[in-house]
C-alpha positions as CSV (number, residue, x, y, z in Angstrom):
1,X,-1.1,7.9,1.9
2,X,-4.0,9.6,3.7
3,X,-6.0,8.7,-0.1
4,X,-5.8,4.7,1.9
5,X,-8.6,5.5,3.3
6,X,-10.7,5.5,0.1
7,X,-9.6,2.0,-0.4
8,X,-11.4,1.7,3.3
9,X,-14.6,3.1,2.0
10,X,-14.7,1.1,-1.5
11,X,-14.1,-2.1,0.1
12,X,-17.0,-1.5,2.8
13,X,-19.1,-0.8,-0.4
14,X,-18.6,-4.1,-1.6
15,X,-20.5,-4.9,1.9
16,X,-23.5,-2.8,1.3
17,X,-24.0,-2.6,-2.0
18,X,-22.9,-5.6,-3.9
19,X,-24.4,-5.6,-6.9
20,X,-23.7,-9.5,-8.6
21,X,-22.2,-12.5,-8.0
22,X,-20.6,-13.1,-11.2
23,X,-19.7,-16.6,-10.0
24,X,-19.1,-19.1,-7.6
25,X,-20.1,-19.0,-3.9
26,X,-19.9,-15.2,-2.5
27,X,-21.8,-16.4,1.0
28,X,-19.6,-18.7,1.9
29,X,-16.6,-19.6,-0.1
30,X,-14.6,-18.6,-3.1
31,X,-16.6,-16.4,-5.5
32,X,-16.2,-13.5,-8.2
33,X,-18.4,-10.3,-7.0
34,X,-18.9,-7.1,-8.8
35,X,-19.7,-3.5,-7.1
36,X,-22.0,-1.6,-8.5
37,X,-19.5,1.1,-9.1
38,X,-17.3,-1.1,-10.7
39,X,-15.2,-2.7,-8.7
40,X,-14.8,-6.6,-8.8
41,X,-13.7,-8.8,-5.5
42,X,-11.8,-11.9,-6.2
43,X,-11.9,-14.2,-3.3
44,X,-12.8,-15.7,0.0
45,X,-16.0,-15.0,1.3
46,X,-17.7,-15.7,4.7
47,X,-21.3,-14.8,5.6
48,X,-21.1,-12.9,2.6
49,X,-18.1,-10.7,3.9
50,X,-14.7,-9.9,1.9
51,X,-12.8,-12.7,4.5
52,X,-9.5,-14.3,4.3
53,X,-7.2,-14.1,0.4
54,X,-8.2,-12.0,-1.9
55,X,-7.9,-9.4,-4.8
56,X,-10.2,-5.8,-5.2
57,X,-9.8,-4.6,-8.0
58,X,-11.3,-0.5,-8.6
59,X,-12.5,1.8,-11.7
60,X,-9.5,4.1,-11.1
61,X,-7.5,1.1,-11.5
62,X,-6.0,0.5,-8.2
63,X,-5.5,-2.6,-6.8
64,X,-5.4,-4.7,-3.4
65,X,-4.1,-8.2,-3.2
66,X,-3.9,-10.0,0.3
67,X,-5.5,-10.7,3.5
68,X,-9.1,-9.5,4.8
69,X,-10.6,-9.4,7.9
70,X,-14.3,-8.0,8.4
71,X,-14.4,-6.6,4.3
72,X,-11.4,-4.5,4.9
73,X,-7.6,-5.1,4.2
74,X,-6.0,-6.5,7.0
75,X,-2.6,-8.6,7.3
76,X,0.0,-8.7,4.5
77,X,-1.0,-7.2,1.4
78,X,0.2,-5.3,-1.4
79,X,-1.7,-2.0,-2.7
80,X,-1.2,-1.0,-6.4
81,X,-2.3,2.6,-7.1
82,X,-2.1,4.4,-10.8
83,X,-0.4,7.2,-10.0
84,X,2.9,4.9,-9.5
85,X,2.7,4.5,-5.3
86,X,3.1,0.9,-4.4
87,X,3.0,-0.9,-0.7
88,X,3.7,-4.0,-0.1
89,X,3.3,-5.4,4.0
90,X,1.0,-5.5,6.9
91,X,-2.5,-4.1,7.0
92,X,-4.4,-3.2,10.2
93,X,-8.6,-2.5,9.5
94,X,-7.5,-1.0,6.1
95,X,-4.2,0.9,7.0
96,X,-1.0,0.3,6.4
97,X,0.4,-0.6,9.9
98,X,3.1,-2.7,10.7
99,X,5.9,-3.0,8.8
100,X,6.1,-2.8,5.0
101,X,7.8,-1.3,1.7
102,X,6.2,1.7,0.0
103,X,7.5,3.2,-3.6
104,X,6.1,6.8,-3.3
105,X,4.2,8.6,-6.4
106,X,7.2,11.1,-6.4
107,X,9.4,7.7,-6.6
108,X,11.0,7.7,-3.5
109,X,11.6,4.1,-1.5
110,X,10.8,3.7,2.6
111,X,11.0,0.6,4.2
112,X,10.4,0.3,7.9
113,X,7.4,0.5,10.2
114,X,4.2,2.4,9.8
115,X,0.7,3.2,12.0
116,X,-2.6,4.7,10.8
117,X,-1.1,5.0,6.9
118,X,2.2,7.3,7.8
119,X,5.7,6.3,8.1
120,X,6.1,5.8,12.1
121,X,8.9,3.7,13.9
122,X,12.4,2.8,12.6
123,X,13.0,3.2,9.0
124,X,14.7,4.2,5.9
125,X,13.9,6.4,3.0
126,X,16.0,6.5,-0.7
127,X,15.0,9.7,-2.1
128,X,15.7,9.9,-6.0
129,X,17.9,12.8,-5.4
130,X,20.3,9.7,-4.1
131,X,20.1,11.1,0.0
132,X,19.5,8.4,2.3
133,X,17.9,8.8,5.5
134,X,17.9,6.7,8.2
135,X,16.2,6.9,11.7
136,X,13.2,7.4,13.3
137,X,9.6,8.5,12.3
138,X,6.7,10.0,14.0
139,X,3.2,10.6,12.0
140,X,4.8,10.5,8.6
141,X,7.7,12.9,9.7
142,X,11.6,12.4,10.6
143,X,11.4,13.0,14.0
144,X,14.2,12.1,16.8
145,X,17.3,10.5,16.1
146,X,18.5,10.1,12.5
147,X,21.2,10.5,9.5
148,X,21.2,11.6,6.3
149,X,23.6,10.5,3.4
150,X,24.1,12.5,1.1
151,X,25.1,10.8,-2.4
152,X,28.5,10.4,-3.1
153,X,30.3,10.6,-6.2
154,X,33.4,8.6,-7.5
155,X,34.9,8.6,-11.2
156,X,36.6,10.4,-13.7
157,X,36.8,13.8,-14.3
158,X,37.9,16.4,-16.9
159,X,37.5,20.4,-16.6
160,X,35.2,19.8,-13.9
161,X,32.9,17.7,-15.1
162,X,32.3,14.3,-14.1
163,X,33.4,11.8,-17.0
164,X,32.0,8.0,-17.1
C-alpha cells in the first residue's frame, strides 16, 4: 500500500511538468494531457489542475479512475496496479482513506475502513488460505477486538481423504 504514494508523486508531475495537450481544453475543461514520462490524464481540468472525473493512466501500467481534488486522487476512486492489487473507494489527498475494497497482490480481500493507505477501523479480511478475520484494525495491523474463522470443511470422505 505504502507504494500509493508514488501514484501521489506522478500525479503532482502532471502539475509541473506537463509535457502536451494532446487535445481538447487542459486549462479549463475536458482535455487529453500527456506527462513527459509517459503518463496520459483523461479528464477535467481547472486552471490547468487534474480537477473533478478523471482517468491517469502510468508507464508501469497502473491506473486511477475517479475523483480529483488539487491534481491528486481524492473522493471515490478505483486504483488498478500490475502486480494484481486493486482498490476500489474513498480517496483523501492521494490515500486511500475512508472506506473501500482492496484485493491484495498476495490475493487476499479486505473491506472496511482505511486512513493514510493502511487498513484502520472496522473491517474484514478473506485470506486465500479460506480464514476469515473480522474486527478491528490499527495502522494496517489486527489490533483490539476480533475473530478468526478458520475454513471449514463438509463432504465426503474415503481413507481420510476428502472426496467431492
Amino acid at each position: 500500500m505504502k507504494s500509493f504514494i508514488l501514484l501521489i508523486f506522478i500525479i503532482n508531475f502532471f502539475i509541473l511538468s506537463q509535457e502536451a495537450c494532446l487535445s481538447g481544453d487542459c486549462e479549463n475543461g475536458i482535455g487529453v494531457l500527456k506527462a513527459s514520462d509517459g503518463s496520459i490524464y483523461e479528464g477535467q481540468f481547472v486552471n490547468g489542475r487534474l480537477e473533478g472525473k478523471g482517468k491517469a493512466s502510468f508507464p508501469d501500467g497502473s491506473v486511477y479512475q475517479g475523483r480529483f481534488k488539487n491534481g491528486t486522487a481524492h473522493g471515490k476512486g478505483r486504483y488498478v496496479k500490475p502486480d494484481g492489487e486493486q482498490y476500489v473507494g474513498n480517496f483523501k489527498e492521494g490515500l486511500y482513506d475512508g472506506n473501500g475494497k482492496m484485493i491484495t497482490k498476495e490475493g487476499n480481500y479486505y473491506e472496511g475502513q482505511f486512513k493514510n493507505d493502511l487498513f484502520h477501523g472496522s473491517g474484514y479480511m478473506r485470506y486465500r488460505n479460506g480464514e476469515v478475520f473480522f474486527g478491528k484494525w490499527v495502522n494496517g495491523k489486527r489490533h483490539g477486538k476480533g475473530t478468526v474463522y478458520k475454513k471449514a470443511y463438509s463432504g465426503r470422505w474415503e481413507n481420510d481423504v476428502r472426496v467431492n
